[in-house]
C-alpha positions in Angstrom: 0.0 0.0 0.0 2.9 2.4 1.2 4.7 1.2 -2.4 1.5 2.3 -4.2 0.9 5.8 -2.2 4.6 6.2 -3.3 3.8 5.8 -7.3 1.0 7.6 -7.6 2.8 10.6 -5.9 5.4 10.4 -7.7 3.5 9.8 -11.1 1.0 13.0 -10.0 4.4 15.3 -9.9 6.0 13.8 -13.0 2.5 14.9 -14.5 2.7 18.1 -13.2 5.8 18.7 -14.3 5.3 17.4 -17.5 2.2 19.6 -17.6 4.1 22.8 -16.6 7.1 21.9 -19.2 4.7 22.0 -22.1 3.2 24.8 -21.1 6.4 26.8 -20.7 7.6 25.3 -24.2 4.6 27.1 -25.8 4.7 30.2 -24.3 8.7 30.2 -25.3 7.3 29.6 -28.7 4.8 32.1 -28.2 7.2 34.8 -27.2 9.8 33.9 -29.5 7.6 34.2 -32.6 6.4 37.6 -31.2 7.5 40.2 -33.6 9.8 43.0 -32.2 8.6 45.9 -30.4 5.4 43.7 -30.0 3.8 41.8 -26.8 1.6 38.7 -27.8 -0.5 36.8 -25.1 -3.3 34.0 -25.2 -6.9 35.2 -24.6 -9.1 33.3 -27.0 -6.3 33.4 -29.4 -3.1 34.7 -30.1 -2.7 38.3 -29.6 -0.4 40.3 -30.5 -0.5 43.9 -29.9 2.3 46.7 -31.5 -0.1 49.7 -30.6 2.8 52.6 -29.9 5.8 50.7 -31.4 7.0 53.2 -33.0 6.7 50.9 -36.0 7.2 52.2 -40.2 5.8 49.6 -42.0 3.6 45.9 -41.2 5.7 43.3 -39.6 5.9 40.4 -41.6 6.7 37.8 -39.6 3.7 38.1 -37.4 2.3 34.4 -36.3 0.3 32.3 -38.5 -2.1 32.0 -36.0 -3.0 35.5 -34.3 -6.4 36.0 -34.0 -6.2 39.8 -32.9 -3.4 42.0 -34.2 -3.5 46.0 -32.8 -1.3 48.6 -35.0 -2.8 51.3 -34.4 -1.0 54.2 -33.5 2.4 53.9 -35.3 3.9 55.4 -38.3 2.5 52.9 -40.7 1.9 54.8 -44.3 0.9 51.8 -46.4 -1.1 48.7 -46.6 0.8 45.9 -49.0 -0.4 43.6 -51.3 -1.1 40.3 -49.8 0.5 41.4 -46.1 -1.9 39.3 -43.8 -2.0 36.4 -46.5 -0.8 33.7 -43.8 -3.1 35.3 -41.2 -5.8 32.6 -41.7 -7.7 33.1 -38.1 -7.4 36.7 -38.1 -10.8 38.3 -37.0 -9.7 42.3 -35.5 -7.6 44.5 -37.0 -6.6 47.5 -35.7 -4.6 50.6 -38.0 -6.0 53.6 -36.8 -3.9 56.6 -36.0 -1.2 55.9 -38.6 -0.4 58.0 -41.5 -1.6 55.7 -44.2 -2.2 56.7 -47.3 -1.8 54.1 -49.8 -4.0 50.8 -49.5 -2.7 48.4 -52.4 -5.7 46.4 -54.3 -4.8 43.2 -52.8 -3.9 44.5 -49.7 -6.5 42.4 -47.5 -6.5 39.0 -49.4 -6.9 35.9 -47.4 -8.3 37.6 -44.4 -11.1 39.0 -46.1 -13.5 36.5 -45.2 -13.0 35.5 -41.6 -11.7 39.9 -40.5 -15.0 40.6 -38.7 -13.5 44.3 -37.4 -11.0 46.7 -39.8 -10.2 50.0 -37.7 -8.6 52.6 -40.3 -9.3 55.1 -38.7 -7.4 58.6 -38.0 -4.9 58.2 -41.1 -4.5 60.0 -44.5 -6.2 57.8 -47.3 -7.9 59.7 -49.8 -8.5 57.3 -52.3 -8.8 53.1 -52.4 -8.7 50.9 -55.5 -11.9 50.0 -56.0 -11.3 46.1 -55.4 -9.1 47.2 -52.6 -12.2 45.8 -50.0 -13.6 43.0 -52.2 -15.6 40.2 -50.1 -14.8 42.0 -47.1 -17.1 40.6 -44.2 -15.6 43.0 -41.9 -17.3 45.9 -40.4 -14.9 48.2 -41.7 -14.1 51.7 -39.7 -12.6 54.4 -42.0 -13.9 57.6 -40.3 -11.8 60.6 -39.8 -9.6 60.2 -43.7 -9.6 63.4 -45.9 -11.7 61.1 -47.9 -11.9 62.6 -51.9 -15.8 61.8 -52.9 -15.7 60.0 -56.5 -17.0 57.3 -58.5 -14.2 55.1 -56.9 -15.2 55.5 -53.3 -19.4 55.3 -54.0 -18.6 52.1 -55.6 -15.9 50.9 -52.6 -18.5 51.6 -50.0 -21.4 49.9 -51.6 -19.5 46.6 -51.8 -18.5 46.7 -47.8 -20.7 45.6 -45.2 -22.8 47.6 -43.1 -21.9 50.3 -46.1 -24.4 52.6 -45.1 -23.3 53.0 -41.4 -19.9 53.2 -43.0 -20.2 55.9 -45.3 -22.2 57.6 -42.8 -19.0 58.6 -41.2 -17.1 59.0 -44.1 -16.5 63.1 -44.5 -16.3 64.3 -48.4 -12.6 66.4 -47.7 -12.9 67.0 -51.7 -15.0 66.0 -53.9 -15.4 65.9 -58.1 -18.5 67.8 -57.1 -16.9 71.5 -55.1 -19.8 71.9 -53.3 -20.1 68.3 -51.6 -16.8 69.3 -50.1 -17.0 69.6 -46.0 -20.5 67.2 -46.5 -20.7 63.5 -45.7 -20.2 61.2 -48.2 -24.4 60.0 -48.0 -25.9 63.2 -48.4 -23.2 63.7 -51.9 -24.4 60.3 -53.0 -28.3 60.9 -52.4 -28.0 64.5 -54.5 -25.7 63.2 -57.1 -24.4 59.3 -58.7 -21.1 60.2 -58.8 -20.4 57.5 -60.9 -22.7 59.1 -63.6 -20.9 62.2 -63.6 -18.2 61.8 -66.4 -20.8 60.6 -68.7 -23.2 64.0 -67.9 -19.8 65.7 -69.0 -19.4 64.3 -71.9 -22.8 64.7 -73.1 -22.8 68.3 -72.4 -19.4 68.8 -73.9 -20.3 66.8 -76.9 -23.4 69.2 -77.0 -21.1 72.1 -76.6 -19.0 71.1 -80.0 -22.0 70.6 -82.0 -23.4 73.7 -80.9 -20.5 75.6 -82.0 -20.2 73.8 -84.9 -23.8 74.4 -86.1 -23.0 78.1 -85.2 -19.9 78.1 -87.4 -22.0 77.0 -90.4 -25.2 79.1 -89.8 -22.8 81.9 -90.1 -20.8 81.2 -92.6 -24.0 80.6 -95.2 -25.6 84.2 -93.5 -21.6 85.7 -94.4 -21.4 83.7 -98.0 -25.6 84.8 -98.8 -24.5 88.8 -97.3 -21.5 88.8 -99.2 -23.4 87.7 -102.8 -25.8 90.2 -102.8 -23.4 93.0 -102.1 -21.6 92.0 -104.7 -24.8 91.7 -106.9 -25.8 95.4 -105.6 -22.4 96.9 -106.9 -22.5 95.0 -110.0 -26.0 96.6 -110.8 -25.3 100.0 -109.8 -21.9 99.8 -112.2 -24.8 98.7 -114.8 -26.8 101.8 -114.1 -23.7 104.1 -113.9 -22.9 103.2 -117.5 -23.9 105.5 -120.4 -26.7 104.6 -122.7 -25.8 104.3 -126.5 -27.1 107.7 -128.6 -28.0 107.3 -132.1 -25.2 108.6 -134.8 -26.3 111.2 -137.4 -25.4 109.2 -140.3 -27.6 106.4 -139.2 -30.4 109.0 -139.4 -30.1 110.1 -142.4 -30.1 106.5 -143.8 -33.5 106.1 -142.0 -35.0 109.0 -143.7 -33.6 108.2 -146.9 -35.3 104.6 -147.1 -38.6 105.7 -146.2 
């Protein structure tokens, strides 16, 4: 009994140890895969937060398997093509208060269906590609950009989710339309489709031309019809200022002599 007492002790601390050896061999993992100037930590997930880092571009050798990665407040200015790629569990995303400008059309591929929140936040884009969000499931936040209004961003927004309480906070800082400039982006779209706009132009400049043209000719024939009957006016008043043919006195006497 004493023998068995003894095993079972022993084998509950060989467990224990065992237990605590693993566990210290994955947070070593953990922390060794941690990107620099980053902390990462388990809660439901990896997480790894570089929020303050002082950080110039996107880590790239951020884990595989983070499930909540915080940037936000660096010096970040641009999004690459394909930079969360590997980033299959990814489901928040935090940028805000960079200085982004530039989002690359490719920029969220393979996180674009399981990213359920996208802060962007408090940077400098003015423009996206238009397939720069494609199949985005995220609730996307992109308030507080000196956003320009076009046919580009209409067509953006209406392919996010929750689109319309996304470009409800979306702030027109210029706009192909001057006076939507200062105005959120919805009340720009409800008074105008921006993406009709360059079309409208063209009709009215192509209005324009054949306007002018028709003008051209209308006074060109009025010029060509004034000009004729001047010329006709001269020509008959030459006519009248000729003088008329008088009779010669031989010619008379001929007359006279016949008769």
């Amino acid at each position: 009994m004493h023998f068995v007492d003894l095993w079972l002790t022993r084998s509950l601390s060989m467990c224990l140890l065992l237990q605590s050896f693993v566990l210290m061999i994955l947070c070593f993992h953990s922390a060794s895969m941690c990107p620099k100037g980053c902390l990462c930590s388990h809660s439901g997930g990896l997480n790894v937060s570089c929020s303050n880092a002082n950080l110039k571009e996107i880590p790239r050798d951020l884990p595989p398997e983070t499930v909540l990665l915080y940037l936000d407040s660096n010096q970040i200015t641009s999004i690459p093509n394909e930079i969360f790629k590997d980033l299959h569990q990814l489901r928040v995303l935090n940028l805000s208060k960079n200085g982004i400008e530039f989002i690359d059309e490719h920029a969220f591929k393979g996180v674009a269906e399981t990213l359920q929140t996208l802060d962007l936040s408090d940077n400098r884009i003015q423009s996206v590609h238009k397939n720069a969000f494609n199949n985005l499931k995220a609730r996307a936040r992109i308030a507080n950009n000196p956003w320009h209004c076009d046919c580009t961003l209409q067509q953006v927004l209406r392919s996010m989710a929750s689109n319309h309480e996304t470009a409800n906070n979306v702030i027109c800082k210029t706009s192909v339309l001057d006076e939507h400039a200062g105005r959120p982006f919805l009340n720009a779209a409800d008074d105008a489709d921006l993406c009709n706009l360059p079309k409208k132009t063209t009709d009215y400049a192509m209005l324009v031309t054949m306007f002018g043209w028709f003008t051209m000719v209308i006074s060109y024939v009025v010029y060509y019809v004034r000009q004729n009957q001047e010329d006709a006016r001269r020509h008959l008043e030459y006519l009248k200022s000729l003088p008329s043919r008088q009779k010669k006195p031989d010619e008379a006497d001929d007359i006279s002599t016949v008769v």
